[in-house]
DSSP file (Angstrom, degrees, kcal/mol; ACC not computed):
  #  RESIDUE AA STRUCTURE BP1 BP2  ACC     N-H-->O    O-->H-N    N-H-->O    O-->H-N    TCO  KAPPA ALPHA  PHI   PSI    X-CA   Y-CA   Z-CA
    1    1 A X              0   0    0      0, 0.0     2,-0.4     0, 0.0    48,-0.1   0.000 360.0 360.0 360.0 122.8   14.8   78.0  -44.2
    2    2 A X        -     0   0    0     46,-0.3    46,-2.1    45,-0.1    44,-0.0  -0.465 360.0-122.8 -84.6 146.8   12.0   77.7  -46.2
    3    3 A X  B     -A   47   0A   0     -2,-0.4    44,-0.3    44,-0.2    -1,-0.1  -0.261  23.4-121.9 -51.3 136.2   10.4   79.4  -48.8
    4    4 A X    >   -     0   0    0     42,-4.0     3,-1.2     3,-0.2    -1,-0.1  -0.358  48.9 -83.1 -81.3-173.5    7.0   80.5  -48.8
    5    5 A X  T 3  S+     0   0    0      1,-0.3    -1,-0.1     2,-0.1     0, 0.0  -0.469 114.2  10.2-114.2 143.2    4.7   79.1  -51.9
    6    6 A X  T 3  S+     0   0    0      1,-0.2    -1,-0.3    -3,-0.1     3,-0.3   0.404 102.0  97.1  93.0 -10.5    5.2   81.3  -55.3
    7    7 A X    <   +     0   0    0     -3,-1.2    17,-0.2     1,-0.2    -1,-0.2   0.079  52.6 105.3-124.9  31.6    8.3   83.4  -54.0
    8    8 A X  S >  S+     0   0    0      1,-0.2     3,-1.4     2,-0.2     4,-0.3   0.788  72.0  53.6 -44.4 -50.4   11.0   80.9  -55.8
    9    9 A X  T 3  S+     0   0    0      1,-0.3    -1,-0.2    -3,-0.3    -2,-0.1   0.733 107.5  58.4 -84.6 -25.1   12.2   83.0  -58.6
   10   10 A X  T 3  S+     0   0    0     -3,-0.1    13,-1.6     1,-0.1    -1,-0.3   0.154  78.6  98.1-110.6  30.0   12.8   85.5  -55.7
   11   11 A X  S <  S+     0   0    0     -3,-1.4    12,-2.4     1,-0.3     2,-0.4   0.926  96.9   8.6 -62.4 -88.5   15.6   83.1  -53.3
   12   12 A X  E    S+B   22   0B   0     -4,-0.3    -1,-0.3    10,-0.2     2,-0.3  -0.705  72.7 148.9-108.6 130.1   18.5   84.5  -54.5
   13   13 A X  E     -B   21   0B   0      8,-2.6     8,-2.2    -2,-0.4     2,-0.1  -0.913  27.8-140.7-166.9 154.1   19.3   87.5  -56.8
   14   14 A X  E     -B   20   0B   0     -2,-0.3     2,-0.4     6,-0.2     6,-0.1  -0.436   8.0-163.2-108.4 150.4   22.4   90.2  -57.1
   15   15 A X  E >   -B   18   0B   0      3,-0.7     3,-1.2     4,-0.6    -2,-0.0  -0.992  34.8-110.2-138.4 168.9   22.0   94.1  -57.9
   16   16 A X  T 3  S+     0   0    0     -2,-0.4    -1,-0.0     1,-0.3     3,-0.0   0.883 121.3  40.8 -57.2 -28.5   25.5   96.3  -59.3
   17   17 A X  T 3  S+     0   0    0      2,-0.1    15,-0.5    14,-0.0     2,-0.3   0.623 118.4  46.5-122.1  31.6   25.5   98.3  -55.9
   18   18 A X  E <  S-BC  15  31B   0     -3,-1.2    -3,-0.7    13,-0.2    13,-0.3  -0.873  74.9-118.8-120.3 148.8   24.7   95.1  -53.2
   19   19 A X  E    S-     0   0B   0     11,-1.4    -4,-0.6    -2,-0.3     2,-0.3   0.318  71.0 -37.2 -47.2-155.0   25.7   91.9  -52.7
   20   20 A X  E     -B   14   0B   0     11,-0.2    10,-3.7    -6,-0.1     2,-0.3  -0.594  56.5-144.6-105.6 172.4   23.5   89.5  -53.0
   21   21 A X  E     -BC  13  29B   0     -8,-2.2    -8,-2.6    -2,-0.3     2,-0.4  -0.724   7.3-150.7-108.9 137.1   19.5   89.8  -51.8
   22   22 A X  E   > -BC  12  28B   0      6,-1.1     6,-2.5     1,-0.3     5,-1.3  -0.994  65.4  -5.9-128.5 136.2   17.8   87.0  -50.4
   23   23 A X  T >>5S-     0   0    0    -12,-2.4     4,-0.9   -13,-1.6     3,-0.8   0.947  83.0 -84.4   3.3 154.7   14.0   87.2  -51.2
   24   24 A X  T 345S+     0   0    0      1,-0.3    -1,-0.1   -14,-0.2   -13,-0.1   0.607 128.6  45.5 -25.6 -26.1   11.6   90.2  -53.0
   25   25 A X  T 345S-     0   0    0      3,-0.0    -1,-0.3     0, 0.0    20,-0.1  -0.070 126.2-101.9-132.3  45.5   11.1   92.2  -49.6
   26   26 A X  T <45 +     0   0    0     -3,-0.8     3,-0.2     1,-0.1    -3,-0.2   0.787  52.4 177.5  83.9  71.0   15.0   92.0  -48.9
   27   27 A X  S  <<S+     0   0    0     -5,-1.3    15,-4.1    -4,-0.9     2,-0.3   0.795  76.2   7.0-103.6 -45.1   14.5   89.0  -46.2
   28   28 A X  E    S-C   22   0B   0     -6,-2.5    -6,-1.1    13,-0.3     2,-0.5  -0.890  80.4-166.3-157.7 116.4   18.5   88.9  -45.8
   29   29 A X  E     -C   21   0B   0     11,-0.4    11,-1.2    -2,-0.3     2,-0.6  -0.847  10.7-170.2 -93.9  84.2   20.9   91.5  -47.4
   30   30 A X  E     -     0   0B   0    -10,-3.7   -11,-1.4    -2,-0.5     4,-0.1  -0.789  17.9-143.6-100.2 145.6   24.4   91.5  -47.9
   31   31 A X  E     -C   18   0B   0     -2,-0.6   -13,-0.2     2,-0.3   -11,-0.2  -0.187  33.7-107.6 -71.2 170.8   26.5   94.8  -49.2
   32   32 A X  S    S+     0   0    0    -15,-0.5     2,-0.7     1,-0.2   -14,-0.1   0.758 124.7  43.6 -63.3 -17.0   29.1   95.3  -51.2
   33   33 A X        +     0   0    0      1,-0.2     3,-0.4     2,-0.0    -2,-0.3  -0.929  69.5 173.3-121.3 117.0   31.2   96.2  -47.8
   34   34 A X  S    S+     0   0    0     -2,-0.7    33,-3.5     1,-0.2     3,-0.2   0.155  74.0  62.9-107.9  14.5   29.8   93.1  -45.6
   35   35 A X  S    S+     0   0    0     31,-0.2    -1,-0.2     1,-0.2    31,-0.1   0.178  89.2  89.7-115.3  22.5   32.5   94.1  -42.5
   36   36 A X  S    S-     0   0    0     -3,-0.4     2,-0.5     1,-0.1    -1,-0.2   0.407 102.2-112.5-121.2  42.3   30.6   97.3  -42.3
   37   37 A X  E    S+D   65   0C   0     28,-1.0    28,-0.6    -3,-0.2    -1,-0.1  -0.358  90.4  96.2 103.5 -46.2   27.9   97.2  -40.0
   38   38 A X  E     +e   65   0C   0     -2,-0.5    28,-0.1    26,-0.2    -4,-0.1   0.501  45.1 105.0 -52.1 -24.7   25.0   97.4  -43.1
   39   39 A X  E     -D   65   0C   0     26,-0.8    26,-2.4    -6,-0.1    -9,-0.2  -0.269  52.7-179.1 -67.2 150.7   24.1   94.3  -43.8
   40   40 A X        -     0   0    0    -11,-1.2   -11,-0.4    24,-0.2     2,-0.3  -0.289  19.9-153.1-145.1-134.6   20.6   93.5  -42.2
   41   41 A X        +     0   0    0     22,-0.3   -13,-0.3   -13,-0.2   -14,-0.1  -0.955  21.3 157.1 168.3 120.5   18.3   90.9  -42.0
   42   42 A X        -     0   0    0    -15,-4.1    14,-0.2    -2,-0.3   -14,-0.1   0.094  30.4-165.2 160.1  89.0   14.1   90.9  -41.6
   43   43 A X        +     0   0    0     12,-2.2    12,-0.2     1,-0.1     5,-0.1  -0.282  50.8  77.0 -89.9 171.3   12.6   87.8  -42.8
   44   44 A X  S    S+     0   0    0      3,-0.7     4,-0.2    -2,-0.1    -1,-0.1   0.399  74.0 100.3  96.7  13.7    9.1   86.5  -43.7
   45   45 A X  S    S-     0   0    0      2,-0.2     3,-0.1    -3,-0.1    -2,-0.1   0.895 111.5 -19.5 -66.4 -52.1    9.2   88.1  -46.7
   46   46 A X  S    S+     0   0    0    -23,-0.1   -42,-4.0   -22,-0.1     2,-0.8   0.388 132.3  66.7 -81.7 -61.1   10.1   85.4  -48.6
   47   47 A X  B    S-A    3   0A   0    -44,-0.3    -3,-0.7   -36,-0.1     2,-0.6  -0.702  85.1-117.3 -71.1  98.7   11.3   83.3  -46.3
   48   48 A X        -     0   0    0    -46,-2.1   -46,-0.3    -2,-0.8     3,-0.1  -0.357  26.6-142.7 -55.4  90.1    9.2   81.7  -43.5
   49   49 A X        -     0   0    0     -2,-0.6     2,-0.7     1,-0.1     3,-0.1  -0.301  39.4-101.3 -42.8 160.8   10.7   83.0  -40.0
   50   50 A X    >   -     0   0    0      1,-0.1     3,-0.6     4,-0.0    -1,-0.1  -0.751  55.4 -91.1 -79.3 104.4   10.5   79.7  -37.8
   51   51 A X  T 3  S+     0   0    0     -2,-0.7    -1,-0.1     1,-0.2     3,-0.1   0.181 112.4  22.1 -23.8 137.9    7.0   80.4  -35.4
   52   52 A X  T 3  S+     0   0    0      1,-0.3     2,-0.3    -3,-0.1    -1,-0.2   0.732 105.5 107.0  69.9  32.3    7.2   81.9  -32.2
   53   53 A X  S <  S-     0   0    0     -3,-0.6     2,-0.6     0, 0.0    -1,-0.3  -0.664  76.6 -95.9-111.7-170.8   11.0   83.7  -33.3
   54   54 A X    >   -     0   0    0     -2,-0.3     3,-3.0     3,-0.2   -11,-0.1  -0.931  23.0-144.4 -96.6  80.3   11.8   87.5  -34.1
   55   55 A X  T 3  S+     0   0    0     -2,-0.6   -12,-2.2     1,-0.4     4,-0.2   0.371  91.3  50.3 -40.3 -31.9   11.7   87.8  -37.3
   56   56 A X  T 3  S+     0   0    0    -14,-0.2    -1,-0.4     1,-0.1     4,-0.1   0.325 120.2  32.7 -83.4  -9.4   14.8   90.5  -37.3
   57   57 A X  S <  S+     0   0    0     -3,-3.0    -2,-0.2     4,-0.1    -3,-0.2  -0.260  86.7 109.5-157.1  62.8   17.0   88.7  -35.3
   58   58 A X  S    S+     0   0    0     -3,-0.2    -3,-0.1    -5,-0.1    -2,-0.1   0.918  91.0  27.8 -66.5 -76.8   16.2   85.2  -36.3
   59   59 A X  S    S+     0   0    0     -4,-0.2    -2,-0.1     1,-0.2     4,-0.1   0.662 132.8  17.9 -71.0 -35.6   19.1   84.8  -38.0
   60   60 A X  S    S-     0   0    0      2,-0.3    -1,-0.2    -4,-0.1     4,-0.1   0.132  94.7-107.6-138.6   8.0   22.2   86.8  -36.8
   61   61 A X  S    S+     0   0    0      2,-0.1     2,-0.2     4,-0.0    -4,-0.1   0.535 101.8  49.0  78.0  -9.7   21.0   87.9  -33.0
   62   62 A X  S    S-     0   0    0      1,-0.1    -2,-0.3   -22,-0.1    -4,-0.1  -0.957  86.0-124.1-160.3 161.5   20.5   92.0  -34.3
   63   63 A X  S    S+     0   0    0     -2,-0.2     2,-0.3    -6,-0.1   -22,-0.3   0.587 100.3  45.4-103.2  10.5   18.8   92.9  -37.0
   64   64 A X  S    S+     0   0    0    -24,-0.2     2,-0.2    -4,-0.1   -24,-0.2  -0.828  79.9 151.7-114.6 146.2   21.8   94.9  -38.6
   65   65 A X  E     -De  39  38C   0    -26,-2.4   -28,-1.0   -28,-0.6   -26,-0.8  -0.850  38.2-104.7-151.0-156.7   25.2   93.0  -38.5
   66   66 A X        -     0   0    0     -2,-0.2     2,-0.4   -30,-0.2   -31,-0.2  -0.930  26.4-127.0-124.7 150.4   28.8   92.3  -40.0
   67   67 A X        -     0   0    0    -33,-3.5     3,-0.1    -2,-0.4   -31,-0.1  -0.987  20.7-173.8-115.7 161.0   29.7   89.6  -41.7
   68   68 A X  S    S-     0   0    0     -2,-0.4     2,-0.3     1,-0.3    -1,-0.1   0.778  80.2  -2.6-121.9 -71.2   33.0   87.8  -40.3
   69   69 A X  S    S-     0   0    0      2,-0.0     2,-0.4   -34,-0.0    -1,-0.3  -0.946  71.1-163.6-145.0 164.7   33.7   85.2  -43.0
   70   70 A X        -     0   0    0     -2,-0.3     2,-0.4    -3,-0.1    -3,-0.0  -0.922   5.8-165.7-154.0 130.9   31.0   84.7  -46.5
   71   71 A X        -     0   0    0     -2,-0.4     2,-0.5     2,-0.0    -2,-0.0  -0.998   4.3-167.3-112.2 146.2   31.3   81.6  -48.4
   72   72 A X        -     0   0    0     -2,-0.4     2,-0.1     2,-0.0    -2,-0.0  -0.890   6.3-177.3-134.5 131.2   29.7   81.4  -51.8
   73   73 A X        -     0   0    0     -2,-0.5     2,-0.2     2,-0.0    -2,-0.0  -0.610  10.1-153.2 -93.1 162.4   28.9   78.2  -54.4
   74   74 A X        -     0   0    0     -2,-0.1     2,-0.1     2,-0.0    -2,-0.0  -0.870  10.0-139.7-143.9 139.4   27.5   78.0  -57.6
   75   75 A X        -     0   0    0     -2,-0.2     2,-0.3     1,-0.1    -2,-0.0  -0.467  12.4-166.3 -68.4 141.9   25.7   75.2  -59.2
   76   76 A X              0   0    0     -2,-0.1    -1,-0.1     1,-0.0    -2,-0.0  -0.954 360.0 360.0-109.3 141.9   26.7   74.8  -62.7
   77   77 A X              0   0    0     -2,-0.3    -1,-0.0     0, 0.0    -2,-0.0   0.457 360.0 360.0-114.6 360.0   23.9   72.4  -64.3
């Protein structure tokens, strides 16, 4: 999904009582407890929804969900 121009620095970033945040106006959210219903979703913040979708249930079919199973990488440069 792409980024919109200028809102790079804001893709990915962690806070102490979330998981991690994907872009400034919280575009896709996971919590610290991701099987409990809280995690949510409501892109075009950052993050260009695809034209002509629902910007809240783009991604995950509602705009609040679980997650089921999380993988996570990290580049080391």
């Amino acid at each position: 999904m792409p980024l919109k121009p200028g809102e790079e620095e804001y893709a990915i970033y962690c806070r102490s009582d979330y998981g991690p945040i994907f872009g400034r106006g919280h575009d896709l959210v996971i919590v610290n407890e991701p099987n409990s219903n809280d995690c949510w979703t409501s892109l075009n913040n950052s993050y260009q929804c695809p034209f002509g979708q629902t910007c809240t249930t783009f991604l995950t079919g509602n705009e609040h969900f679980t997650v089921s199973e999380m993988e996570v990488y990290v580049i080391q440069i």
